[in-house]
C-alpha positions, 0 to 999 in steps of 0.5 A, a space after each residue: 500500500 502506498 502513500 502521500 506524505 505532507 509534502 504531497 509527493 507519492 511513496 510507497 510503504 516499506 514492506 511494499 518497496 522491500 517487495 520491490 526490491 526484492 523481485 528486481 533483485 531475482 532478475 538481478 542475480 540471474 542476469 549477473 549469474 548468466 554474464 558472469 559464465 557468458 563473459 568467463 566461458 564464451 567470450 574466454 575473458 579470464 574473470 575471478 570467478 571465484 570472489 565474483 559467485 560468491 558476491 552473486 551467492 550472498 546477494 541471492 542469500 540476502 535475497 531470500 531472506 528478505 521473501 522470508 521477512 515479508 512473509 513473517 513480519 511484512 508490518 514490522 519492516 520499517 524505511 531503514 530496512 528498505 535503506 539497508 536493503 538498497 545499500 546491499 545491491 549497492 555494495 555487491 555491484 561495487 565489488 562485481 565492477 571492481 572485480 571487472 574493470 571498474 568504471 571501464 565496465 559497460 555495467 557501471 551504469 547500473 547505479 542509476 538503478 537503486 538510485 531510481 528506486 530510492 528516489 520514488 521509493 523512499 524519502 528525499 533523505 534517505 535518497 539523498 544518501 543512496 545517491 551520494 554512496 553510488 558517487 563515491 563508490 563509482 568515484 573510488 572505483 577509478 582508482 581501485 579496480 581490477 582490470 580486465 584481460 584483453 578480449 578474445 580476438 573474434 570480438 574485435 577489440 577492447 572498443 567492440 566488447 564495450 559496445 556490446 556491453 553497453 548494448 546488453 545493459 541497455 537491454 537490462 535497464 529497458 526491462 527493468 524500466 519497463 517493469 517499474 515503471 508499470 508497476 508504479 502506474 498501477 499503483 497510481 492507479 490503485 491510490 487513485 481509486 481510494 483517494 477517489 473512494 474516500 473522498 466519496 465516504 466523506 461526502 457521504 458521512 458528513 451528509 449522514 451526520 447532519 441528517 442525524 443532528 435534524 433526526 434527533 432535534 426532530 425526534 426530541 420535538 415530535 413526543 408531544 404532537 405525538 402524544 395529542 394526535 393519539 388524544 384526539 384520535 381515542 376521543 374520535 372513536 369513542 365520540 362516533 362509535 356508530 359511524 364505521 367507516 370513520 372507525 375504519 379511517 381512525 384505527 388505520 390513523 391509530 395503527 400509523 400513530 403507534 408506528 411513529 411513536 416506536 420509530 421514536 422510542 427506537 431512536 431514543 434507544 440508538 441514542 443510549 446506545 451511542 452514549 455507552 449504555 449496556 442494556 441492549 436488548 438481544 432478539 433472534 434474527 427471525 423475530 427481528 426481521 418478522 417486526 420489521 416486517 410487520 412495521 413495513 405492512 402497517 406503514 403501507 397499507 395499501 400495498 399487497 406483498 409476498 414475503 418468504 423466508 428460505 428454508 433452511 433458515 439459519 437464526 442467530 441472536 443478535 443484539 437489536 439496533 435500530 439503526 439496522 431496522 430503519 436501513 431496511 425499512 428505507 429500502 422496504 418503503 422505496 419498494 412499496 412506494 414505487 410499486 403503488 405510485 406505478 398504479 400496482 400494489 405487489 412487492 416481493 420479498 425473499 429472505 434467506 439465511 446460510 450461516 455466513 450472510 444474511 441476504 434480503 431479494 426485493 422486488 418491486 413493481 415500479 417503473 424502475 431504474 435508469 442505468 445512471 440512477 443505478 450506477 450512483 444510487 446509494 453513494 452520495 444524496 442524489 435526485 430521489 429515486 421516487 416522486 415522493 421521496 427526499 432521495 436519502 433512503 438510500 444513502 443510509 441505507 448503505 450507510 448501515 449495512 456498510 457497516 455490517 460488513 455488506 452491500 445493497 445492489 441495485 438491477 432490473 427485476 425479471 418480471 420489471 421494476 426494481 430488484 434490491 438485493 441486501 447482503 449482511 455478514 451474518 458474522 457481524 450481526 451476532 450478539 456483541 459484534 454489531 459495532 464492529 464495523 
């Protein structure tokens, strides 16, 4: 995973540039194992073999024991390890130029390597000391260094033999460019996409929170007209108990009474849960959906809908929040109102539970979604998905499932309308982890 620092200038994480480094490396030693053995025995230039493998061994040595690192103890790997490790490849290409001509060497130009890889890996000070070694180092080797035999005579001389040097390092540092340097455009690409994630979770969250300062000023305010409307409702039926269809149009004001007056005392209990308190109650997951649906139908009488549950149905115990009861009855609403503002009245509901994840099929029959509306719905408060609606059912929908581990999907429903799709982590539902999101 890489980073931006204060400075704004990319870097990648230490782990991340050791692993780097670490795979640059394999090439590093096959390509100097081969031209070691191709220099020594096909063009029959007399090297010191001997010191030259064993430099090329204690690299792959080193080398190894870096995998080793990353794959035990990636987290503990810090920017000096990554320095160090840099400062090998440094000395162990010194001592093969030494051995090999020094700065008449064709490689000598090598260097640049982990001078690049510094430079875009690790901070300007630590980059600052690769690059100052290489020049030192380069500058001693005019003065010490061995110096190669004469080349065989079908190469033609010492000037032939350094072009064609010079033409096989230029075939390594093309490879290695070319790989580093897609490497790095990935990554950009990758660090992008979660700045551009993260930017988008924060538009979302700061929406989430003011619409949770106006919920609970409302919440605070609405006891009141609550409790009047319920006065005068009782003194209704009891004052015209002969008109029936006036009972019927009272119980079903009733029925909606009761029905805002739970969604409050659920919002009180989600803000003692906030504050800390301990008294949560726990419900088995059946139960818990059942009144959800129960509140659901009392909310739309008009609709006519099908639920099922998939046996068999896993139940587990789950601590109730309320905050998971309104994200599904947001998207249960959504689905009931385009269906009666469609002129229909059918909502299928399929309810399915495996033991890993709890999955929530709704069908609709609306009008449906545009490709648009789909491909933006839930991330940030948009143009309503309905007529009558605020357009942030959604958004806290996605909200709150998020934070139990799952997503809400948006496609056309086979038979038209719209299809809602919830997934949950069943893990994240049970009692005692539900704020561990």
């Amino acid at each position: 995973m890489s980073g931006a620092t204060a400075d704004g200038v990319l870097h990648f994480e230490p782990a991340q540039a050791v692993r780097i480094i670490a795979w640059m490396r394999v090439s590093a030693v096959v390509g100097q194992l081969v031209t070691i053995l191709v220099v020594h025995y096909g063009l029959g230039l007399t090297l010191p073999l001997g010191p030259m493998l064993l430099a090329v061994a204690g690299l792959a040595a080193w080398n190894a024991f870096a995998f080793l690192r990353l794959r035990n103890a990636a987290e503990q790997i810090t920017q000096s390890e990554v320095l160090f490790n840099l400062l090998v490849d440094v000395g162990e290409l010194t001592v093969l130029l030494g051995l090999a001509g020094g700065p008449s060497n064709p490689f000598v130009s090598l260097y640049l390597v982990p001078v690049t890889l510094a430079t875009v890996a690790m901070p300007a000070r630590w980059s600052l000391v690769v690059a100052i070694l290489c020049i030192v180092l380069y500058g001693l080797l005019l003065a010490l260094f061995l110096p190669m035999e004469s080349p065989h005579p079908v190469i033609g001389g010492d000037f032939d033999l350094h072009l064609v040097g010079m033409w096989v390092n230029f075939v390594v540092a093309v490879w290695m460019i070319t790989v580093f340097v897609r490497f790095m455009a990935s990554v950009l690409r990758r660090h992008d996409l979660r700045l551009s994630r993260a930017r988008e979770n924060t538009l979302r969250n700061e929406q989430i929170v003011a619409l949770g300062t106006v919920a609970a000023g409302a919440a605070h305010q609405l006891g009141t007209p609550l409790s009047t409307m319920s006065m005068v409702v009782e003194e209704l039926r009891s004052e015209r108990s002969d008109d029936e269809e006036l009972q019927e149009d009272l119980e079903l004001l009733r029925s909606q009474l009761a029905v805002c007056k739970e969604t409050l005392e659920d919002l009180k209990e989600a803000g003692a849960a906030g504050s800390g308190a301990e008294n949560a109650r726990t419900v088995s997951l059946r139960r818990h959906l059942a009144r959800i649906i129960d509140t659901w139908r009392l909310m739309h009488p008009k609709i006519e809908p099908s639920v099922t549950f998939e046996e068999p149905f896993t139940d587990i115990e789950l601590t109730q929040e309320p905050t998971l009861m309104h994200a599904l009855l947001n998207l249960l609403n959504n689905a009931a109102e385009a269906s009666v503002e469609n002129g229909c009245s059918g909502v299928d509901v399929h309810i399915s539970s495996d033991g890993r994840a709890l999955v929530l099929v709704i069908d609709d029959e609306g009008p449906g979604l545009d490709s648009e509306r789909v491909r933006h719905a839930g991330r940030v408060v948009q143009t309503t998905t309905k007529p009558s609606g605020m357009g942030i059912g959604l958004v806290l929908a996605n909200a709150t499932v998020d934070r139990y581990g799952g997503r809400v999907t948006l496609m056309g429903a086979p038979d038209g309308g719209t299809r809602t799709r919830v997934e949950i982590s069943l893990k994240r539902l049970r009692s005692g982890n539900n704020h561990a999101a």
